[in-house]
C-alpha positions as CSV (number, residue, x, y, z in Angstrom):
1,X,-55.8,-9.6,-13.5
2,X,-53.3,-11.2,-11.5
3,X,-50.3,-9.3,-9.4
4,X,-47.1,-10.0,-7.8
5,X,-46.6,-8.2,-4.2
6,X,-43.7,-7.0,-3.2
7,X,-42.8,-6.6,0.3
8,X,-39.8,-4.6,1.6
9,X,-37.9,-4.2,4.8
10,X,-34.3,-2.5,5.7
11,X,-33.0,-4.6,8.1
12,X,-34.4,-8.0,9.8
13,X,-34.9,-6.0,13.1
14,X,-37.6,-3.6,11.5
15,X,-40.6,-6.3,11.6
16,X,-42.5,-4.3,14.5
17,X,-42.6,-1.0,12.9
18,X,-44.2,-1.4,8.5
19,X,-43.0,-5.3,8.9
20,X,-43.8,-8.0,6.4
21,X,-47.4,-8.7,8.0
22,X,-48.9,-4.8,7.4
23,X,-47.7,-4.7,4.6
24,X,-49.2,-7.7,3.2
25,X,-52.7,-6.4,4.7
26,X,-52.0,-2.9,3.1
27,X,-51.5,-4.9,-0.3
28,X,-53.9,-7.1,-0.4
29,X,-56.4,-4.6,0.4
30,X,-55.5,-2.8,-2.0
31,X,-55.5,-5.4,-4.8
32,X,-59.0,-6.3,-3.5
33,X,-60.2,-2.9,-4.7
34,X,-58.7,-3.0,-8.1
35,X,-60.1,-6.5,-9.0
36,X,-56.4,-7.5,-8.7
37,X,-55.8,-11.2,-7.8
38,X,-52.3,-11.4,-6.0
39,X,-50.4,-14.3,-7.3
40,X,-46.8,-14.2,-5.8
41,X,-46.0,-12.6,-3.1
42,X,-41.6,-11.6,-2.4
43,X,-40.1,-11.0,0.5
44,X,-37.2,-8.6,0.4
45,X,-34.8,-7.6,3.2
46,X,-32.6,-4.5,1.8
47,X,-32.2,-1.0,2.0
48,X,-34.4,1.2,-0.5
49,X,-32.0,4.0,-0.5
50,X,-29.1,2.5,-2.1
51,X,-28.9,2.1,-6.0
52,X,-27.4,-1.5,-5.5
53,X,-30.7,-3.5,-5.0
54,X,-30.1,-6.6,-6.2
55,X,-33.2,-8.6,-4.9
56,X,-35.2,-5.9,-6.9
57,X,-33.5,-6.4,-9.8
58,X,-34.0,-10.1,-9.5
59,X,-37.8,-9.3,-8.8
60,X,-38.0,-6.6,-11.6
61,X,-36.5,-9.4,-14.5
62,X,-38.8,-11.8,-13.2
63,X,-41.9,-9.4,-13.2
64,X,-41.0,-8.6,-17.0
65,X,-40.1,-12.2,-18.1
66,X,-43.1,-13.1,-16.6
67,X,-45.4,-9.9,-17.6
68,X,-48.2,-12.0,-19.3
69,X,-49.1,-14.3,-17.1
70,X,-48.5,-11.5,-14.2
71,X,-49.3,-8.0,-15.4
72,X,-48.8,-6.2,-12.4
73,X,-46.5,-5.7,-9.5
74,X,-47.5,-4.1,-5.8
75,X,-45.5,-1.6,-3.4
76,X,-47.7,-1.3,-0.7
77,X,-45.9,2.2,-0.1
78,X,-43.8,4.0,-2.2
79,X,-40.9,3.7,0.3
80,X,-41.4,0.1,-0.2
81,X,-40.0,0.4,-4.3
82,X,-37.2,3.0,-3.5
83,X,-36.2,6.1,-1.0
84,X,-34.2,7.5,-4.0
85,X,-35.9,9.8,-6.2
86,X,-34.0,8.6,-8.8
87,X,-33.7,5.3,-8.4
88,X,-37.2,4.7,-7.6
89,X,-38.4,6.5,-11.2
90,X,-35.8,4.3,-12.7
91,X,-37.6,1.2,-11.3
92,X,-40.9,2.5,-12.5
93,X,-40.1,3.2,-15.7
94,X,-38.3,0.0,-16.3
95,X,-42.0,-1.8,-15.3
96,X,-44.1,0.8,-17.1
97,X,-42.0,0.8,-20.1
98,X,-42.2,-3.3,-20.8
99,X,-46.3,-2.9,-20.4
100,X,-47.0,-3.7,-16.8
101,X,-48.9,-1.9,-14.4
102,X,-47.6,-1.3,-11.2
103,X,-49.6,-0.4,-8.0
104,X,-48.6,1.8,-5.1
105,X,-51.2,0.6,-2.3
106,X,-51.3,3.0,0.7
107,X,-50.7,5.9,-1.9
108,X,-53.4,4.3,-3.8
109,X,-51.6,5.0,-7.4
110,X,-51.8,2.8,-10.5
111,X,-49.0,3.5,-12.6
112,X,-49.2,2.0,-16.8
113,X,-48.5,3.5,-20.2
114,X,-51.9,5.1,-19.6
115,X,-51.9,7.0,-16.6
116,X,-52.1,10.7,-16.4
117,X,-48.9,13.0,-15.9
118,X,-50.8,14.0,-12.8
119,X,-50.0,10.2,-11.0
120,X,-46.8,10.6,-12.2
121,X,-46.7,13.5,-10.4
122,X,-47.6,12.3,-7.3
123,X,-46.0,9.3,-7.6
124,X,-42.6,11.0,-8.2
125,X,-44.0,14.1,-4.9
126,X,-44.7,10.7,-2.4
127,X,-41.0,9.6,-3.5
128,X,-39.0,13.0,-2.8
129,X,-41.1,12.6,1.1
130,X,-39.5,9.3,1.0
131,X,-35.8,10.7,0.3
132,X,-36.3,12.8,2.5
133,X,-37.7,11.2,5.3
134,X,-34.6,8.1,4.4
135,X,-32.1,11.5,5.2
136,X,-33.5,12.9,8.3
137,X,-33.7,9.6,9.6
138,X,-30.4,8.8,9.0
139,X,-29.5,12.4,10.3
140,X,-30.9,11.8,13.7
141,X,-29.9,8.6,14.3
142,X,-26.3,9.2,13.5
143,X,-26.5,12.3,15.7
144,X,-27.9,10.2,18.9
145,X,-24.9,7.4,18.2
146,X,-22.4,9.9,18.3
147,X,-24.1,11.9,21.0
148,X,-24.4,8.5,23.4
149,X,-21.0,7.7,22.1
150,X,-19.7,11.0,23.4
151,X,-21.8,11.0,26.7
152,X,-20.4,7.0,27.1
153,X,-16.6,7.5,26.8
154,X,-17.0,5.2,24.0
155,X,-15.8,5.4,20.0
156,X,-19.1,6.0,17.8
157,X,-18.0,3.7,14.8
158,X,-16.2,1.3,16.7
159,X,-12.9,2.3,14.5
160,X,-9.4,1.8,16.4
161,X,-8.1,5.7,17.2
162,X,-4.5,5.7,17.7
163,X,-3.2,5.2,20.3
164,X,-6.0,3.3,21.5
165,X,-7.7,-0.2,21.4
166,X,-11.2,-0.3,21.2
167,X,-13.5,-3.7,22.0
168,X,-16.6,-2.8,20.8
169,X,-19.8,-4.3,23.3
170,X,-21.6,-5.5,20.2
171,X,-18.9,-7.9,19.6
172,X,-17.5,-8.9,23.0
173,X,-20.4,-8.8,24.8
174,X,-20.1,-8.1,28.8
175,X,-15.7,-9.0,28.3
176,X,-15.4,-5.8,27.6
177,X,-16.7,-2.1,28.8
178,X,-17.1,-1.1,25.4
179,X,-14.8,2.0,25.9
180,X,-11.9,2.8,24.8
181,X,-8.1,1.8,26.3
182,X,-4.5,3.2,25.9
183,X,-2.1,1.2,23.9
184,X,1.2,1.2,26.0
185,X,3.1,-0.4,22.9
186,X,1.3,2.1,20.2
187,X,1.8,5.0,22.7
188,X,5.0,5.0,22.9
């Protein structure tokens, strides 16, 4: 049997943490204990908790175009295919439904039209931790911005507060002190 991996990260910056390379071991290893050949391997850089996922979709028409020659397709965690309940069991059931099986490495779940209810169980119990996790994540690093923000005199978002200006550091680098400053003319 031959599979295609697919590897997923958020954001470009993200490489040190569950990059592209520990993934690919967590794959493969996998594959090598299902007798799995892998055949193709993508590389995707977007976020699994938004419904817009484009290079999944492209991935996901290829995978069924291509379903005979390539039977399966490999998450090597289930945050890898989605961190959207939802979502993610709409991906699998697109896969599943066409005939191919799809594999869920570090979970170690194989997912076809002949699986027992109880992998779809975990499968779908291993994708709520991944909402969930995707939320408190996004909880506590919202909560530091705004808290250095706050503690720095500076505007969280970077937004323009009447009647201020605001140069954000990011952008201008050392030109500016990244806080914010009165508008005379907008003051007024």
């Amino acid at each position: 049997m031959r599979a295609r991996l697919v590897l997923r990260e958020s954001d470009e910056s993200l490489r040190e943490g569950y990059g592209f390379e520990n993934q690919r071991e967590d794959g493969f290893r996998f594959a090598g204990q299902h007798g799995v050949e892998i055949a193709r391997v993508h590389e995707v850089v977007e976020s699994a908790t938004k419904w817009k996922r484009e290079k999944l979709e492209d991935i996901i028409a290829e995978a069924i175009e291509e379903k005979d020659e390539i039977p399966w397709l490999i998450f090597p965690r289930v945050d890898r295919e989605a961190r959207n309940q939802l979502a993610g069991g709409y991906y699998i059931y697109k896969l599943v439904s066409v005939g191919l099986t799809v594999g869920i490495a570090t979970q170690n779940l194989v997912l076809n039209r002949e699986s027992p209810p109880i992998d779809y169980f975990m499968f779908n119990l291993h994708l709520f931790k991944a909402e969930e996790d995707a939320r408190q994540i996004k909880r506590n690093l919202l909560g530091g911005r705004d808290k250095l923000a706050e503690k720095a005199g500076q505007v969280p978002n970077g937004a323009v507060i009447w009647p201020f200006d605001y140069h954000p550091k990011k952008v201008y680098g050392q030109m500016t002190t990244g806080k914010p400053s009165v508008n005379e003319e907008r003051a007024e």
